[in-house]
VOSE-820157 format. One record per residue: x, y, z of N, C-alpha, C in turn; residue in three letters. Coordinates in pm, whole numbers, padded with zeros to 5 digits, always signed. Example, Ala and Ser with C-alpha at 12.3 -4.5 7.8 and 13.67 -1.06 7.14 Angstrom:
BEGIN
+01319-00569+00780+01230-00450+00780+01320-00330+00780Ala
+01285-00225+00708+01367-00106+00714+01290+00003+00787Ser
This chain:
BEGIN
-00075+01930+00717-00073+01948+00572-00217+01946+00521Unk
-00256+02040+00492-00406+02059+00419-00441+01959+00322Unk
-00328+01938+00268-00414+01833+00160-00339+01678+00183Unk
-00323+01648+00296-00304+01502+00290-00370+01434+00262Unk
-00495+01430+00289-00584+01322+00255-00585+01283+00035Unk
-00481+01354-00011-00499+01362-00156-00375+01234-00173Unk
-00352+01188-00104-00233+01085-00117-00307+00991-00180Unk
-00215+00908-00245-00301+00779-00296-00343+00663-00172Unk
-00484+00586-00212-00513+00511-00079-00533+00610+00062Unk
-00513+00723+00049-00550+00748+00162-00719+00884+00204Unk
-00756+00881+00106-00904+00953+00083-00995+00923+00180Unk
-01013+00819+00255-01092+00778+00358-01259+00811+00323Unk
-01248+00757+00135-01365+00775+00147-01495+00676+00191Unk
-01416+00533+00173-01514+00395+00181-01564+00451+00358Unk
-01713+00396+00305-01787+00383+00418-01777+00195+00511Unk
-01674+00208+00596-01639+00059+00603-01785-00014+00662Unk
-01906+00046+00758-01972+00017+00776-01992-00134+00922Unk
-01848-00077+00982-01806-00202+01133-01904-00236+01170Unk
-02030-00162+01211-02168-00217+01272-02259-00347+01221Unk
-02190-00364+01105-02274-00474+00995-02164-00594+01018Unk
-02072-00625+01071-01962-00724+01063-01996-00812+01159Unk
-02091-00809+01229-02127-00917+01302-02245-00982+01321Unk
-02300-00898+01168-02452-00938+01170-02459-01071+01059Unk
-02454-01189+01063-02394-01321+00981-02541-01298+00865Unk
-02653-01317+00925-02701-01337+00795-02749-01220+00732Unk
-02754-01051+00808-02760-00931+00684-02646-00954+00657Unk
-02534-00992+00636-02383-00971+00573-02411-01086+00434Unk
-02472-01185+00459-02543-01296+00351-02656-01212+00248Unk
-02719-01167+00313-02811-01131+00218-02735-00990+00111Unk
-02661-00940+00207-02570-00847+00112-02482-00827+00045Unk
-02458-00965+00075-02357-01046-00072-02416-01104-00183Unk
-02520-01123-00163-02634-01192-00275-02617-01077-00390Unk
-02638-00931-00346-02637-00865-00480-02512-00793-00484Unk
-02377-00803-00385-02263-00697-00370-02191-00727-00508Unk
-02041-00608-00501-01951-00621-00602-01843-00695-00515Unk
-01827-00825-00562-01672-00890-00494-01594-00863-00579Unk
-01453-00813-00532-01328-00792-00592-01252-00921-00552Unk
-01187-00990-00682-01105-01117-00657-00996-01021-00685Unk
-00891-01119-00546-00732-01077-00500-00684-01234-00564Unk
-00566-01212-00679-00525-01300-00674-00371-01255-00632Unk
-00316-01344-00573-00188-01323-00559-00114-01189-00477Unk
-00230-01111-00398-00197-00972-00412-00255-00872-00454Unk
-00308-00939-00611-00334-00827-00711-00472-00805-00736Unk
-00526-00731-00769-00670-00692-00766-00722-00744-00917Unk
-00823-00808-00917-00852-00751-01100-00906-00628-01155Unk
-00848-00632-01229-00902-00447-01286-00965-00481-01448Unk
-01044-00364-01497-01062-00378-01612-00966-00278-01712Unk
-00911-00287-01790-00874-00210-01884-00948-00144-02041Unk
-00988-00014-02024-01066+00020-02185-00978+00036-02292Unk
-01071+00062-02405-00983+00097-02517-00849+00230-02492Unk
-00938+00301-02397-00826+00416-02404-00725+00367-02276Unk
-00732+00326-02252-00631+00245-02135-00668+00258-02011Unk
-00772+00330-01968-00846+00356-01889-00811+00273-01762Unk
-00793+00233-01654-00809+00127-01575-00902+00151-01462Unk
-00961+00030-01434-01061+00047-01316-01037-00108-01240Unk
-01134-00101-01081-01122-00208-01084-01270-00301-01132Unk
-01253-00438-01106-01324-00520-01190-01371-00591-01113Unk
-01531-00602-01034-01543-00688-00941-01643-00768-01015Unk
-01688-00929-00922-01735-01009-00990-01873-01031-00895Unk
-01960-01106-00918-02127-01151-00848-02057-01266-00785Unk
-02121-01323-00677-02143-01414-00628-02171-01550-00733Unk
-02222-01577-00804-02299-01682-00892-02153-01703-00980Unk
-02071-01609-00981-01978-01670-01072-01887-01717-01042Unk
-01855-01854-01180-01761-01973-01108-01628-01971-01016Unk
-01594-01855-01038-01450-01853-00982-01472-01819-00850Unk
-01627-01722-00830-01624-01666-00679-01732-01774-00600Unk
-01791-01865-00649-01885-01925-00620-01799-01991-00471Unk
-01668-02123-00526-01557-02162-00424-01587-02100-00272Unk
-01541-01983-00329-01521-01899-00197-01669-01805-00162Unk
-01768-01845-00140-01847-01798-00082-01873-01770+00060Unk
-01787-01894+00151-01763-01868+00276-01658-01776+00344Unk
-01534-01742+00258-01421-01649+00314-01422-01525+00216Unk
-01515-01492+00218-01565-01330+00160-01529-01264+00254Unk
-01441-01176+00239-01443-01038+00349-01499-00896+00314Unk
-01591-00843+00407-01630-00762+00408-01582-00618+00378Unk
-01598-00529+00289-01483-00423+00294-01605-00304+00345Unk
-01744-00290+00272-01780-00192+00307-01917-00115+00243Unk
-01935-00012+00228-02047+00081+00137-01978+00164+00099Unk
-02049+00178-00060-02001+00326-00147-02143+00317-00192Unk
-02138+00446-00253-02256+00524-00290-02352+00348-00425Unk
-02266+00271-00450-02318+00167-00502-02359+00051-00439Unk
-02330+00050-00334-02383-00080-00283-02297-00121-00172Unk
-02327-00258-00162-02192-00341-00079-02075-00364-00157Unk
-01954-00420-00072-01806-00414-00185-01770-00562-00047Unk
-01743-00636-00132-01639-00786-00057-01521-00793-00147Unk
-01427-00864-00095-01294-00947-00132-01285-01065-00100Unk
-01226-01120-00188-01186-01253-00154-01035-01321-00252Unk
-01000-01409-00212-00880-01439-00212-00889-01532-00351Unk
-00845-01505-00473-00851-01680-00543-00702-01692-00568Unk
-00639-01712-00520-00503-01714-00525-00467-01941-00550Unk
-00547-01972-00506-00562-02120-00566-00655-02150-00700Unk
-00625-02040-00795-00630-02065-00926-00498-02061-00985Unk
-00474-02109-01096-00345-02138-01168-00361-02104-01279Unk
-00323-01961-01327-00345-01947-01464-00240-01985-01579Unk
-00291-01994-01707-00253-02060-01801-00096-01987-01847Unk
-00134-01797-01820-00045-01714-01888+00111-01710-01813Unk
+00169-01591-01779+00249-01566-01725+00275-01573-01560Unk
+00364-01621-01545+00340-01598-01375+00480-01513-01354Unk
+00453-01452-01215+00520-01346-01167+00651-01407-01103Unk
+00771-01302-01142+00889-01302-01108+00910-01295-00993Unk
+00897-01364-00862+00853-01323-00718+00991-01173-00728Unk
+01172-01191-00795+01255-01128-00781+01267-01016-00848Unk
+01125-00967-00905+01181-00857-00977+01095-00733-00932Unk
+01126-00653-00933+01118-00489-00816+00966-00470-00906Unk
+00936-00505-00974+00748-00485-00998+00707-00585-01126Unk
+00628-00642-01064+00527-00710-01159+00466-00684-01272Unk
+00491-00710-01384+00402-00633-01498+00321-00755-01536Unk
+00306-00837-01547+00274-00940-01571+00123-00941-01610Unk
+00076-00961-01612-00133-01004-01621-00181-01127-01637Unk
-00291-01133-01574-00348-01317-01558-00528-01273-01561Unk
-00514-01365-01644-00669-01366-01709-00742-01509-01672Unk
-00854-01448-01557-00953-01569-01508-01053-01571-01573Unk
-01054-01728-01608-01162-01760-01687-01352-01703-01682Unk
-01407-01687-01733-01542-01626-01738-01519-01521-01726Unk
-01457-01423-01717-01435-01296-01764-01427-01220-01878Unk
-01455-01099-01895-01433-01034-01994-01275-01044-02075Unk
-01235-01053-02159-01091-01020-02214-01009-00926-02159Unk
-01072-00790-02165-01081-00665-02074-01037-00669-01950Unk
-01020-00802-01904-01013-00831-01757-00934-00859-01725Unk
-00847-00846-01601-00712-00939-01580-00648-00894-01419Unk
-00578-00957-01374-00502-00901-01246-00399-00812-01269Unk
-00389-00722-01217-00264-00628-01223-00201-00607-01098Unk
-00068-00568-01083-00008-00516-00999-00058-00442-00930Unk
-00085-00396-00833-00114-00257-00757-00058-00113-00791Unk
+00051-00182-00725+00176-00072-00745+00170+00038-00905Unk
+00134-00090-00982+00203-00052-01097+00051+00068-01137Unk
-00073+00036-01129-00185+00096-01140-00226+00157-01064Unk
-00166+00214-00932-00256+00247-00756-00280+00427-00828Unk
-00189+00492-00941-00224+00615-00992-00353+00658-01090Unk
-00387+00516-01094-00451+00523-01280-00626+00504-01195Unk
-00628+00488-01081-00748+00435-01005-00791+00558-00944Unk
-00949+00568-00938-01026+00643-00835-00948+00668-00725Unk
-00982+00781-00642-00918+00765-00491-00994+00663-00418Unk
-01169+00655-00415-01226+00548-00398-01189+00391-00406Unk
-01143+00388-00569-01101+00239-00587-00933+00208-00546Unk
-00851+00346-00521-00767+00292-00481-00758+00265-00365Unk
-00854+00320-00229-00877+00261-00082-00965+00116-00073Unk
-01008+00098-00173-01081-00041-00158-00975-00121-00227Unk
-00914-00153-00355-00787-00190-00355-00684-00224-00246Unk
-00691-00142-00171-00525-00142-00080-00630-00207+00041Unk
-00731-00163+00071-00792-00226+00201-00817-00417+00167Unk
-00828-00440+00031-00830-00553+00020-00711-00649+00030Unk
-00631-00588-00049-00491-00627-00011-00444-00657+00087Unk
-00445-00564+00177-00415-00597+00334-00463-00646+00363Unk
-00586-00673+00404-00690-00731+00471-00694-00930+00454Unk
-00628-00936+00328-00651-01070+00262-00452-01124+00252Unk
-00381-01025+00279-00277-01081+00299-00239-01101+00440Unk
-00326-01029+00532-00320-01089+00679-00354-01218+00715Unk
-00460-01255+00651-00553-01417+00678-00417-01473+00610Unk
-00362-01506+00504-00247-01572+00456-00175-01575+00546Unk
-00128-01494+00626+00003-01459+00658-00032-01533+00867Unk
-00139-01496+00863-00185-01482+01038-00286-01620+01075Unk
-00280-01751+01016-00369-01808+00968-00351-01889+01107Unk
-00255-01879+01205-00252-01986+01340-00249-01889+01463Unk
-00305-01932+01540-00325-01842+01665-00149-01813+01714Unk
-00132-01694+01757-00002-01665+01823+00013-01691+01935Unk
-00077-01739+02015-00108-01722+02152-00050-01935+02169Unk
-00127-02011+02070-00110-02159+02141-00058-02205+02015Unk
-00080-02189+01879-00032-02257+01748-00167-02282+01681Unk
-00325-02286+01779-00390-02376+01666-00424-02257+01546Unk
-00497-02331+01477-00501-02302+01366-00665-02192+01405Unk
-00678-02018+01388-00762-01994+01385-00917-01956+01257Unk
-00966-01909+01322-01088-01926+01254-01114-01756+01205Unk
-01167-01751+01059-01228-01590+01044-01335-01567+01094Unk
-01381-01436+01185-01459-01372+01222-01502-01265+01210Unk
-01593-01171+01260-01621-01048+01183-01606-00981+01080Unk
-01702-01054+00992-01685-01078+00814-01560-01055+00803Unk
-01460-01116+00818-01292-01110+00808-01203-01041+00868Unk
-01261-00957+00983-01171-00858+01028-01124-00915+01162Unk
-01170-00995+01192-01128-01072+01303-01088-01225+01310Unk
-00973-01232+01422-00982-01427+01382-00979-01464+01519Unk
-01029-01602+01555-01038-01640+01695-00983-01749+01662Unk
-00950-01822+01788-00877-01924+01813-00969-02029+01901Unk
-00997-02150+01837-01104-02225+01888-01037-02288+02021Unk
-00961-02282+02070-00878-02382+02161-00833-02298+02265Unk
-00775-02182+02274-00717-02072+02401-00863-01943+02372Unk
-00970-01947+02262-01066-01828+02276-01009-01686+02255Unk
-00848-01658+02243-00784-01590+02189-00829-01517+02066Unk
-00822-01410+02072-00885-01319+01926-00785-01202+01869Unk
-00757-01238+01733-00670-01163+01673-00733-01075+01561Unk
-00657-00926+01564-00682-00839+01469-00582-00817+01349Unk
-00654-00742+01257-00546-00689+01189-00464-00615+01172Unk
-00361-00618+01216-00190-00564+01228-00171-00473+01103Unk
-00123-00332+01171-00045-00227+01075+00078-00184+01171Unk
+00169-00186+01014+00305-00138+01135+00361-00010+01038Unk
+00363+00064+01202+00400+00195+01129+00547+00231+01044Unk
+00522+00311+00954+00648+00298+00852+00722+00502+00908Unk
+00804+00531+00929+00812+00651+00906+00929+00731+00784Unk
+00840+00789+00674+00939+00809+00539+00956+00999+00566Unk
+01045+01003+00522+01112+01124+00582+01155+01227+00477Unk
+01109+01353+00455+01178+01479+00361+01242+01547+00469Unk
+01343+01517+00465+01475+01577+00480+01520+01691+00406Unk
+01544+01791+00442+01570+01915+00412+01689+01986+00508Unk
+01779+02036+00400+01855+02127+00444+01890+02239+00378Unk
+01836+02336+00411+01843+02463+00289+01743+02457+00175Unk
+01803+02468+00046+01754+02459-00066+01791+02283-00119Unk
+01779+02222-00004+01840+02107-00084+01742+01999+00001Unk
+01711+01836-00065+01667+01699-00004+01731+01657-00036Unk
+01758+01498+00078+01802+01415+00107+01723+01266+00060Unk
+01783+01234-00031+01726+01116-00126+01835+01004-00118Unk
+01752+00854-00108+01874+00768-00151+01784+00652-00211Unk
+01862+00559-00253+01817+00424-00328+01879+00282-00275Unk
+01792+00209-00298+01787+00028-00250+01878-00019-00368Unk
+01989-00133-00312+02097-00156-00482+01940-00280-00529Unk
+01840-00290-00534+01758-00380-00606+01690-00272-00669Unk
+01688-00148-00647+01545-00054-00752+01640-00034-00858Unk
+01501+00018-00964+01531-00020-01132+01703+00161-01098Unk
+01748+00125-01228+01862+00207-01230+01857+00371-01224Unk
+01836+00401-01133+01860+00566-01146+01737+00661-01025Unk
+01658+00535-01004+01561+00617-00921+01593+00599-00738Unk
+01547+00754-00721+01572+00762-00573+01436+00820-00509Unk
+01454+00785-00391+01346+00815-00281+01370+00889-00201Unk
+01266+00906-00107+01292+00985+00049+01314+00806+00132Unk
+01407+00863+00190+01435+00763+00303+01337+00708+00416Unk
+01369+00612+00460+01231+00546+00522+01285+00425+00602Unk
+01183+00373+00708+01227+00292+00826+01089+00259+00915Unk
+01097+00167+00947+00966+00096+01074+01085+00134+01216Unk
+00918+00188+01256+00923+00272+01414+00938+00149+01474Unk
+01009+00125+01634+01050+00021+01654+00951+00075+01834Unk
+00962-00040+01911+00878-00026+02059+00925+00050+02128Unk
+00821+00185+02167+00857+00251+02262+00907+00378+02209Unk
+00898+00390+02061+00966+00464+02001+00844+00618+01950Unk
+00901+00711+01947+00799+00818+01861+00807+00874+01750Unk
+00702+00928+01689+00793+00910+01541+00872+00994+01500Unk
+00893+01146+01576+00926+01220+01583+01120+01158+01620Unk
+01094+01024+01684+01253+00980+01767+01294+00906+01613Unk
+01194+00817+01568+01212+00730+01459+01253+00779+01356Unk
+01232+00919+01339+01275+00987+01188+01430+01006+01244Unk
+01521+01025+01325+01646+01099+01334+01689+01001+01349Unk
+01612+00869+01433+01715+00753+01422+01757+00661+01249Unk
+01643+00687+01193+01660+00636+01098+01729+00705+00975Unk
+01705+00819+01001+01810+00912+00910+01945+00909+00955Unk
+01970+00904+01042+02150+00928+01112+02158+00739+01102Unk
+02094+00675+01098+02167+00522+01044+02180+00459+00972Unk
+02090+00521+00845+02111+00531+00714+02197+00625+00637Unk
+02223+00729+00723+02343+00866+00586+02392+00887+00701Unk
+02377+00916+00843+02480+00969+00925+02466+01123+00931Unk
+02336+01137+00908+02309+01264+00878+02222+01322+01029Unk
+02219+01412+01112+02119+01460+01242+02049+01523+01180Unk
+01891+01533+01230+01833+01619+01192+01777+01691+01337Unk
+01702+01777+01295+01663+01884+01417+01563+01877+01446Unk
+01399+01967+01433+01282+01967+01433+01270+01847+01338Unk
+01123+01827+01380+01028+01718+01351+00903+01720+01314Unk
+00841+01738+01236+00717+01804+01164+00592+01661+01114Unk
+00490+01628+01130+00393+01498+01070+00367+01569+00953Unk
+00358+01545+00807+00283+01595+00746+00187+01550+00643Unk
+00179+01413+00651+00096+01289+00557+00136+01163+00638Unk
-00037+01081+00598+00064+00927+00587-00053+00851+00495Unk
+00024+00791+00453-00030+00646+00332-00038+00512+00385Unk
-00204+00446+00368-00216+00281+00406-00097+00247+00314Unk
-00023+00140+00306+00049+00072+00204+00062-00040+00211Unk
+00018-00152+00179-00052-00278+00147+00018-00390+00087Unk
+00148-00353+00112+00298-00407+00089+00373-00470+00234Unk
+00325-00521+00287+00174-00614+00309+00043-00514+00417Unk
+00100-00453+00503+00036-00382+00550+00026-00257+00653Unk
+00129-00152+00600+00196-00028+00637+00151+00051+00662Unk
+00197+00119+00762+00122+00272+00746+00204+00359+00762Unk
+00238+00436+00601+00375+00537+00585+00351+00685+00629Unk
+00444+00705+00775+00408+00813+00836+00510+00886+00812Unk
+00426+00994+00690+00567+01110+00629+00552+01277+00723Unk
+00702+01247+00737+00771+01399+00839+00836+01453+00744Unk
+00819+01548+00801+00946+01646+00736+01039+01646+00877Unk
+01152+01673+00836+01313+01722+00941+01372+01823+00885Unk
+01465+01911+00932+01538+02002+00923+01662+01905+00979Unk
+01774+01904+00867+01916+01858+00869+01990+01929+01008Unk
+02085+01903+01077+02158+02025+01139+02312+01946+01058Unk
+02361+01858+00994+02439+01844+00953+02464+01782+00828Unk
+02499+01799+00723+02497+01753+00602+02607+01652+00540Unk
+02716+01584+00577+02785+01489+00523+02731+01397+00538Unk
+02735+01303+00435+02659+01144+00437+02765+01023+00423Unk
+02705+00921+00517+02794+00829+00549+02714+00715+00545Unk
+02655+00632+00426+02572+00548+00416+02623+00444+00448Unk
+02492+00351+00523+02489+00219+00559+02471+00124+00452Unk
+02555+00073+00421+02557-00028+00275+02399-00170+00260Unk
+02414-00154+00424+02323-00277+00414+02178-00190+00392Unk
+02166-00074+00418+02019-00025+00445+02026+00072+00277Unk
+02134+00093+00221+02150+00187+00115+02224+00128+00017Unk
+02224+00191-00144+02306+00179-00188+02366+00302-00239Unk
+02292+00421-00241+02346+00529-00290+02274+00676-00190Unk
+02312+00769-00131+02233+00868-00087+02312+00996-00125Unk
+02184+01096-00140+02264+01244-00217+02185+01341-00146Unk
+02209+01459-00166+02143+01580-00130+02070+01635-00313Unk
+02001+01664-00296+01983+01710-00407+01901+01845-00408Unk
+01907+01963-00537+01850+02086-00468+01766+02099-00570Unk
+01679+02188-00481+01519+02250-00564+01507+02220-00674Unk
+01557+02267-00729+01610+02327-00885+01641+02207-00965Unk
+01712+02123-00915+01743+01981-01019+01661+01901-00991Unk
+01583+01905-00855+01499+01783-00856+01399+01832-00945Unk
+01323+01964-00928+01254+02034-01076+01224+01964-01202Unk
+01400+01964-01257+01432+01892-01323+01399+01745-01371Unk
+01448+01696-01250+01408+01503-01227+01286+01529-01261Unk
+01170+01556-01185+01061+01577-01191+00969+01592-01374Unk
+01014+01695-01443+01059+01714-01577+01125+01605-01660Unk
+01155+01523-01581+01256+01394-01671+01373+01454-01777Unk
+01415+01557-01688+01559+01654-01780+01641+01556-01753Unk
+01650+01511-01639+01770+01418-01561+01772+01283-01619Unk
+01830+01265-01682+01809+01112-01721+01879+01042-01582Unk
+01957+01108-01568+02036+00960-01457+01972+00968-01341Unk
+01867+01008-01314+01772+01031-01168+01616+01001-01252Unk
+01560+00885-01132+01426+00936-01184+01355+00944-01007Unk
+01274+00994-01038+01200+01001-00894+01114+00881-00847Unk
+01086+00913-00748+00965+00767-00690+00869+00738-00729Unk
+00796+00617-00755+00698+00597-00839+00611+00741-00850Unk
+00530+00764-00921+00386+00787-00898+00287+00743-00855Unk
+00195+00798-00731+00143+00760-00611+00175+00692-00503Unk
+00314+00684-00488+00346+00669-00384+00350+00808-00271Unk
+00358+00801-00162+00395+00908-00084+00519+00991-00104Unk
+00609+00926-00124+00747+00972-00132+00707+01077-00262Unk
+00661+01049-00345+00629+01154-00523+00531+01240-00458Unk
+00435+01188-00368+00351+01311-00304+00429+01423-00242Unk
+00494+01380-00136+00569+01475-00059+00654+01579-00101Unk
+00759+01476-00201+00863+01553-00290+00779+01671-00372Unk
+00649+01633-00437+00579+01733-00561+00513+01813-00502Unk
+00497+01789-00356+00474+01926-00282+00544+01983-00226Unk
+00682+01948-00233+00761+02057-00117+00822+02139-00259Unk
+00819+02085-00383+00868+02203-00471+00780+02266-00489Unk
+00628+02236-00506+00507+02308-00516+00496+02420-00431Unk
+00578+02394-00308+00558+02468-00159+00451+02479-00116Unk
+00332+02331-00107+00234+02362-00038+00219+02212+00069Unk
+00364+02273+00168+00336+02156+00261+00226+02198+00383Unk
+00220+02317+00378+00200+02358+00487-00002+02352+00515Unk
């Protein structure tokens, strides 16, 4: 697909700069003047303008909130501005709203002190369209990157507790010398096609009316080419035929990598798996058009910037190819 790289998060424009991750004190001196982006919770801070503008919002070293964490800075990289770090303040407690861990997106905002007004954490999800392609790969690389250390914080190998290394991209284990990376697991989301028609379904937790392209983690031993028919025929009961790559998206939910195919159906009745679905349809050119248009009230499509809205707005576009 010619224009994959136009997906959101996936531009590959950050210069990550690996050769510098093990150099301890140029990585010091280049935090002295870098932009750190604070992750709280997940969420990036961004700034918002008068016109609603959103960007993200990184902070100096010297300031109070990032001062704490001067030692678990992770390294993200070079852009045409400088150095770029992350770091985690997720052990701040803000005053405002806190997030519904149960509800299908966060709207919420949290405002850290010494900041601009202008300033606040946002969702990803909810902003990953409104961002640079730039700021949305440094975004999502932070995300991941800082929900792995949370998540990966004891060696797998003996239990102890490991240590960050290579300005964050690495962790060792002081006790077995064991060294762990950061984990992506492949996702494979699927346009399904049969005729003039896709194959869309919905989770019974997403908001009321919106559907997706179907989707599933590739399992060991598996290809993705095997992973798309298994996961389509065990979700709708549907076979498909050929097998096509035609995009994929980092996705930072916690740390994915959505590898979108296209398939050709060879059979069309659907027989959904209740536990993996709550609703699946065929739907054709012409009405998804529609959806697309927001004619459809009782359908809405997949977010914006997700892959699934990429894929879909190009196969009516007809420029998968």
């Amino acid at each position: 697909m010619k224009i994959a790289e136009q997906v959101t998060f996936g531009a590959g424009l950050l210069d990550r700069a690996a050769e510098k991750r093990g150099d301890i004190s140029g990585l010091a001196r280049l935090a002295e003047t870098a932009r750190i982006l604070p992750i709280w919770r997940g969420k990036p801070m961004v700034k918002q303008s008068a016109t609603l503008q959103i960007d993200l919002a990184c902070l100096t070293l010297s300031h109070p909130g990032i001062m704490p964490r001067q030692d678990k800075l992770v390294f993200l990289g070079l852009d045409d501005k400088g150095p770029l770090f992350a770091t985690d303040v997720s052990k701040w407690q803000p005053e405002g709203d806190i997030p519904d861990p149960t509800a299908f997106l966060d709207q919420t905002w949290q405002h850290l002190p010494d900041t601009p007004d202008n300033h606040g954490f946002a969702e990803l999800r909810g902003i990953m369209a409104q961002l640079t392609p730039l700021e949305a790969e440094v975004a999502a690389s932070a995300r991941s990157i800082l929900e792995w250390h949370r998540i990966h914080r004891y060696c797998a190998n003996c239990g102890t507790k490991s240590v960050p290394a290579q300005a964050g991209w690495q962790r060792n284990c002081p006790a077995c010398d064991r060294s762990h990376f950061p984990r992506t697991d492949p996702v494979v989301i699927m346009l399904i096609t049969h005729g003039n028609a896709v194959l869309v379904g919905r989770g019974a937790r997403w908001p009321e009316g919106m559907f997706s392209l179907l989707a599933g983690f590739l399992e060991p031993g598996e290809t993705i080419e095997a992973a798309t028919r298994r996961e389509v025929f065990e979700e709708t009961g549907v076979r498909v035929g050929p097998v096509d790559y035609l995009a994929s998206q980092p996705w930072p939910y916690p740390s994915s990598l959505m590898i979108g195919t296209r398939g050709t159906a060879t059979t069309t009745e659907i027989t959904i798996d209740p536990n993996e679905l709550e609703q699946a349809m065929w739907v054709s050119r012409e009405d998804m058009l529609e959806v697309f248009a927001g004619q459809k009230p009782a359908i809405s499509p997949a977010r914006k910037g997700s892959i699934a809205q990429f894929l879909l707005s190009n196969w009516l576009a007809d420029r998968l190819d």
